[in-house]
N, C-alpha and C positions, 0 to 999 in steps of 0.2 A: 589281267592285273599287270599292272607297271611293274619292268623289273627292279625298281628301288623299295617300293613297297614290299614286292614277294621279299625283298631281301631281310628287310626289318623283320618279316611276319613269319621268315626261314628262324631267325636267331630266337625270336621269343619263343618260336616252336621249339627248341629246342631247349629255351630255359623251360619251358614249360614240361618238357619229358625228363631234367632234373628234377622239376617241383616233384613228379610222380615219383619216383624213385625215392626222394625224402618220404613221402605219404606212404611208401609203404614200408618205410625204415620204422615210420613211425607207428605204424598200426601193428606190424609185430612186434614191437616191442611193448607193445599194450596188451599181448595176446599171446604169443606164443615162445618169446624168445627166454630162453630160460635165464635165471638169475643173475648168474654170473658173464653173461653176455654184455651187461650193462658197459663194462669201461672202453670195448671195442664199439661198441653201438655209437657211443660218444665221438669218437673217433670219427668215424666212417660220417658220420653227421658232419661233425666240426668239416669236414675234408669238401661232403657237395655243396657245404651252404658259401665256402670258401671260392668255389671254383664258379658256385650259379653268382653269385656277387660278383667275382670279377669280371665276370662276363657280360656282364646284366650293364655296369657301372660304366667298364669302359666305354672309351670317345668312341671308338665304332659303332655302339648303340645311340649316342648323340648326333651322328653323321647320320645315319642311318634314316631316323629322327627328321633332321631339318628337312634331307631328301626328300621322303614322302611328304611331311606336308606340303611341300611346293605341289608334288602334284596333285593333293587330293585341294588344292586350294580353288575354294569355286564350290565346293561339292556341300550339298545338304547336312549343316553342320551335327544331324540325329541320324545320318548314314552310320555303320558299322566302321567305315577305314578311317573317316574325322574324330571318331568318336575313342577309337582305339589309339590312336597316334597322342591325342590331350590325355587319356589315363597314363601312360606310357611316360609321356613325357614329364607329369606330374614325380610317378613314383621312381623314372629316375634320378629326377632333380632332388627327390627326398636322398635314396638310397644314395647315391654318390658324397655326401657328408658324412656317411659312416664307413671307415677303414676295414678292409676286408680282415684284418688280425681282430677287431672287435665282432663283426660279422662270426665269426667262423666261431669266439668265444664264445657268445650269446649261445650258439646252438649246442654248443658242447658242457657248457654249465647247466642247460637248461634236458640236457638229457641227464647227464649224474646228477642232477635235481632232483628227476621225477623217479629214478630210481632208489634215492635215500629217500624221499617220500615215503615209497608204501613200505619199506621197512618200520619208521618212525611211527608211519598212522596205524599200523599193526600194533605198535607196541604202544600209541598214546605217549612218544618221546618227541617232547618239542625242544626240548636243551640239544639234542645229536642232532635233530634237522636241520639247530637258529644256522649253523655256516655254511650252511648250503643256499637256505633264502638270501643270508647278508652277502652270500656272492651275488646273486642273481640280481637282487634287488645294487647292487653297486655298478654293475654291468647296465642295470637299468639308467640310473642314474648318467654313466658315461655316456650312453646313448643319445641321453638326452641332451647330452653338452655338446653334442654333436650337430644339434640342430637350435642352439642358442641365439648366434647371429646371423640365422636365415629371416628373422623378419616374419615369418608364417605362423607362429603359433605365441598366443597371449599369455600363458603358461607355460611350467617343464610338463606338467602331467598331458600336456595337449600331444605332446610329442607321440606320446604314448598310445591315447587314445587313439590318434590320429590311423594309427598302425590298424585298427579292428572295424572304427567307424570314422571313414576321412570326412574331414570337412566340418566337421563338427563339435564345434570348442567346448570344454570342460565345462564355463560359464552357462551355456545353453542346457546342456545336461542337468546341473546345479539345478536350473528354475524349472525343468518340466519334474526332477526328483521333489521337490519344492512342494509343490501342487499335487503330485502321487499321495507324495505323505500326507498333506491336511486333509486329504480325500480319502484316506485308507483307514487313519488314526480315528475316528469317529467310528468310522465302521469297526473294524474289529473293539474297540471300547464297547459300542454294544449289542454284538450278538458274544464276548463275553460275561454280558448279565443274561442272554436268554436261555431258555430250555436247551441244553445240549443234545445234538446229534449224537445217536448209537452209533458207535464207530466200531464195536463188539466185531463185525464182519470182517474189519482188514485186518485184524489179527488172527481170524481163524487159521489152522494148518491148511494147507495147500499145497500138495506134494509137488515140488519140482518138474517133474516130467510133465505133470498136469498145465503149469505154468507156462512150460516150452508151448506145448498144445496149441495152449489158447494163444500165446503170442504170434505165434507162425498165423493161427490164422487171420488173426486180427491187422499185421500186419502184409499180408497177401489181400487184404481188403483196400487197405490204405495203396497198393500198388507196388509191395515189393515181390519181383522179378526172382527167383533163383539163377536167370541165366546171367541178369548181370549184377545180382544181388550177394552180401552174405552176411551172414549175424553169429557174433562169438559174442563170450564172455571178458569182460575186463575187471579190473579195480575201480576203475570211476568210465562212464560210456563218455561214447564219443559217436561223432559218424567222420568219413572221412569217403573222397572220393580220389580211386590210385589214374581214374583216368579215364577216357569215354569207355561205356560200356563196364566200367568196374565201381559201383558203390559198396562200401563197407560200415555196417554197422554192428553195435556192442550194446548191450546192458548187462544189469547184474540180477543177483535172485537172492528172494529170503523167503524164505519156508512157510513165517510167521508175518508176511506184511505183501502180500502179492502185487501192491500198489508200485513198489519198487521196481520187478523187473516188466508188468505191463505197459506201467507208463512211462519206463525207461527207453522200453522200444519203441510206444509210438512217440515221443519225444526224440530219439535220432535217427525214426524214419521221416519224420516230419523233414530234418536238416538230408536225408538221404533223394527226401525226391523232389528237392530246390537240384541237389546237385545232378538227381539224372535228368531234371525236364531242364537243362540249359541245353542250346539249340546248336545242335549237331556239327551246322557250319562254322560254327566259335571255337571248336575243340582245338585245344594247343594252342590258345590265344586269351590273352590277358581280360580281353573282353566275353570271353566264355567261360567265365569262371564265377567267383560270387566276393565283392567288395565288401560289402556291410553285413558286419556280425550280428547287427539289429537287425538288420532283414532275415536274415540268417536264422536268428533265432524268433523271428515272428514266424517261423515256418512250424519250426517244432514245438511252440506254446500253444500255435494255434491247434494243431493236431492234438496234443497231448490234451492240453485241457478244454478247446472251446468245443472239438467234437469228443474228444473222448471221457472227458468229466462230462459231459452234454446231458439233458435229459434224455435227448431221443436214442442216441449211442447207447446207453445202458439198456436200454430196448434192447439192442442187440448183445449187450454183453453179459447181463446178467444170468440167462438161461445156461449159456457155455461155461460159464462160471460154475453154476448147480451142477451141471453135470461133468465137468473137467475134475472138478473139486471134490465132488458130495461131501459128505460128513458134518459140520458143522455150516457150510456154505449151501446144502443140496436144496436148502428152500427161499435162496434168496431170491428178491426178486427188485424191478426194476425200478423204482422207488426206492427200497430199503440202500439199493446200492447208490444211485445219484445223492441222497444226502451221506451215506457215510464218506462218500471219496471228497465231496465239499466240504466236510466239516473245518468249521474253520478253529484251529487249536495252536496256538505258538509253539514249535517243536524246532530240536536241534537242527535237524539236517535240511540242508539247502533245499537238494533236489526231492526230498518230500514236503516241502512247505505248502500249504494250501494257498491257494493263488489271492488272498489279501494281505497276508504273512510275507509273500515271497520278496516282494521288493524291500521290504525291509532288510532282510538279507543280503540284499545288494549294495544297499543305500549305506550299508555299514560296511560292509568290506570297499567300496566306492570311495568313501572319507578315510578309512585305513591309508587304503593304498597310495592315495596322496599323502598322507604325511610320513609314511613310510617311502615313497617319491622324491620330498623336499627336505627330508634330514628331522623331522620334527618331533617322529614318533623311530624309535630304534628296535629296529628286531626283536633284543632282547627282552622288550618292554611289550610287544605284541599281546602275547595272552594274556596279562592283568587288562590292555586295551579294548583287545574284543571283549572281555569277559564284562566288562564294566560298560562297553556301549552294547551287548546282547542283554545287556539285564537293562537298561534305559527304555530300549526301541522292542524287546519283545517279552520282557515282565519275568525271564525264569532263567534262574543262574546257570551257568556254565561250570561244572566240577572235573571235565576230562577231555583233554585236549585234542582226541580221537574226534567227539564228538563237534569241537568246537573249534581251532585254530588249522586244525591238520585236514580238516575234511575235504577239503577244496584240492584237487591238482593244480590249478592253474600257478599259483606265486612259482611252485617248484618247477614247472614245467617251461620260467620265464614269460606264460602269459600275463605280463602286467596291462590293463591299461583294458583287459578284455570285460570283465564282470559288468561296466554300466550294461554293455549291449544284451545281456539278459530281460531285463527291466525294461529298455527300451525295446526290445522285441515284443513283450508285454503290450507296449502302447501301440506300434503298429501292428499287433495281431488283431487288436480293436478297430483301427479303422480300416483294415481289409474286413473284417467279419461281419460287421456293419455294410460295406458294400456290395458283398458275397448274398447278404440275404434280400438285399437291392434287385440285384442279378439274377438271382435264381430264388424265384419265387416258393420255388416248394423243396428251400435246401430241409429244412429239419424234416419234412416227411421221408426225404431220401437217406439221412443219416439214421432215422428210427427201423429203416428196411435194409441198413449197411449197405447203401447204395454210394459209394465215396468216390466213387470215378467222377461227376462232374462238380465238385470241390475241385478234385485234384487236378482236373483238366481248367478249370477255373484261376486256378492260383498256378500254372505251367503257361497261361494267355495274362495273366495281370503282369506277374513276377519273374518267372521262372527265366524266362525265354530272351529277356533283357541281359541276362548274364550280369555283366558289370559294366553297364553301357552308361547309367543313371547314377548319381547318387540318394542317396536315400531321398533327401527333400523334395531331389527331382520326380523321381517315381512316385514318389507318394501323391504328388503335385499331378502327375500323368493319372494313377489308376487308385486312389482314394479319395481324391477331390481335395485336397487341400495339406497344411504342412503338417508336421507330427504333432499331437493334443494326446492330452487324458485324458478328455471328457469322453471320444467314446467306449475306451476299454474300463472305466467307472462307471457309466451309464451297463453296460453289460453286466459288470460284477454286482453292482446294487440287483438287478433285475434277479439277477440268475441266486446269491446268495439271499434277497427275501424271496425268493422260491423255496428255496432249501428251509429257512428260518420259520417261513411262514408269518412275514412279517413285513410291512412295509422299510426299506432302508433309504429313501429319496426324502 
């Protein structure tokens, strides 16, 4: 290695063992740090995000910069060091229009955010939370004035966006949202006239410990490791990686709705082993990490629901189930449970929405978040808004703001700009699973036998192992055959819910 290059790839390693340091500020304080820790925590945030910024921004990292590409010039421009140097270069031409005093703010509004959060969601208080958002969301805003006269982005919300899924303008998002909905709205209009799904099963009792049970082992199926693995309880899950060799993941539990902390876990181990299969010699560098939220969360959709709602999956899940559970569960069987977990029903909470439901979810917090972005909709005004576009886009009023406004971390937590990549994980979980049963001919007999190592080893050779060398279009372009579409994560859902309906929906 040239030593102008090792120098560059010296400094990011070392921004890079701040990031770690944040990640695990930030994971205790999802888990273990007690209450009153919050306004130090703030602190101690504001202080690294303060110090990786100026580090990050300063000309030494632009010298650094010019340096190596002179010498990687010549070189295979999908090599790892060409490829590292244009991300690098990109984000910190972004970062350097942001002032390390707004920097350092962001992160410290957005940690006393998320700790008056669950106070507020606790109690159903959106009046004690609105000046907690109206900071975050005005800090947002600065943000974004920050990158007004770079020329790069067609909107203020792009700014935003740009931070979870680069490269990819608000407008774009707009028309594939577009095309979800006239493709979704049909459907759910009519398997709300058909015969309804017994759903009686996810409300059975289910003792807690039972629940642990099965999750541990459902997810040691999926590939999580205890040695470089671990799973706690949070307020709302996350997965988080503090650094090679260390993933961290969360869910939560309901006594009365098992659906919640099973498919909580495999939904952040899905996001858990995008982050252990990036490839070993990337660690501590910008390109071993994971760029697109959308990819990101095509990890954990695909997991959660295309094998774990799967027909062949509840093969394996349903019997653990009868006997983890017994009691009102001790006779279910593998059937009974593929249509209950599909049923498709418009319900409050996000992260229990049935997968024709869910983007609307999105698609509405998606248009919030812009006008609450551009000054158009005011904080204040929020829950009359959600309440009135949840009653438009999912047919059943909203009466408590637990349920309805507060239920999300992200506004408080300052993740503005993140919620499309949900929905668009959505759409690229379709066209990898579409190419997944391409490639492996006999994937659903292997999921009906909890056979999930060559999935996982499948999606660690498409996805994993690129790190953040690609952007989205590009990889999808490399290893799905073509750019992001609805059609094939619609083409699945039709298939998969007139299975459940027993009804043709094409």
């Amino acid at each position: 290695m040239s030593e102008r290059l090792d120098g560059l790839k010296q400094r990011l390693g070392q921004l890079s063992d701040l990031g770690h340091a944040m990640s695990l500020a930030h994971w205790d304080q999802q888990t273990m740090m007690p209450p009153h820790g919050g306004e130090a925590r703030a602190e101690s945030l504001a202080t690294l995000t303060r110090i990786s910024h100026e580090m990050f921004v300063d000309d030494e990292t632009g010298r650094l910069l010019d340096q190596a590409a002179s010498e990687v010039n010549g070189a295979d421009p999908d090599d790892d060091d060409p490829r590292l140097i244009a991300l690098v270069r990109r984000q910190w031409e972004k970062a350097r229009r942001v002032p390390p005093d707004l920097a350092a703010e962001l992160a410290r509004a957005a940690s006393v955010g998320q700790e008056a959060w669950i106070v507020a969601r606790e109690r159903g208080d959106f009046k004690g939370f609105a000046p907690y958002l109206e900071r975050n969301f005005e800090l947002a805003r600065r943000y974004v004035d920050c990158h007004t006269d770079s020329g790069e982005f067609e909107c203020p919300y792009d700014a935003l966006l740009d931070d979870y899924e680069p490269q990819l303008p608000t407008r774009e998002v707009s028309d594939l949202f577009a095309a979800l909905k006239a493709e979704l709205v049909p459907i759910i209009a009519r398997l709300s006239d058909a015969d309804p799904v017994d759903e009686r099963p996810l409300h059975a009792s289910f003792a807690l410990n039972g629940q642990r049970d099965l999750v541990s082992e459902v997810v040691a199926l999926m590939g999580f490791d205890r040695s470089g693995w671990r799973i706690d309880d949070t307020v709302h899950p996350f997965a988080t990686r503090i650094g090679g060799g260390d993933v961290r993941i969360t869910t939560r539990w309901d006594e009365h709705f098992f659906p919640t902390g099973l498919y909580g876990a495999m939904h952040e181990c899905g996001h858990g082993l995008y982050e252990a299969g990036l490839p070993r010699r990337l660690r501590r560098s910008p390109i071993g990490s994971t760029e697109s939220l959308g990819m990101h969360e095509s990890q954990s959709r695909l997991w959660e629901n295309m094998v774990g709602r799967g027909r062949a999956f509840c093969t394996v899940l349903a019997p653990r189930i009868a006997a983890l559970a017994g009691g009102e569960l001790s006779d279910i069987d593998a059937d009974t449970l593929y249509r209950a977990v599909n049923r498709v029903k418009p319900t409050f909470i996000r992260v229990e929405a049935d997968e024709a439901t869910y983007a609307l979810h999105i698609i509405l917090r998606f248009e919030l978040e812009q006008e609450l972005v551009d000054g158009t909709l005011a904080v204040r005004d929020l829950p009359e808004a959600w309440g009135a576009r949840f009653q438009e886009y999912l047919g059943i009023p909203v009466t408590d703001d637990k349920e309805g406004v507060l239920q999300d971390v992200h506004w408080s937590a300052g993740l503005i700009g993140y919620f499309p990549t949900y929905a668009l994980g959505n759409l690229i979980a379709g066209q990898l699973w579409e190419r997944a049963h391409t490639d492996i001919g006999d994937l659903e007999n292997q999921l009906a036998t909890g056979e999930l190592g060559p999935l996982r080893e499948w999606l660690r050779q498409r996805v994993h192992r690129h790190g953040a060398k690609f952007t989205t279009a590009e990889l999808l372009a490399r290893e799905a055959g073509g750019p992001m579409s609805v059609t094939p994560f619609t083409t699945y859902l039709k298939a998969k819910l007139g299975d459940v309906y027993r009804m043709d929906l094409n």
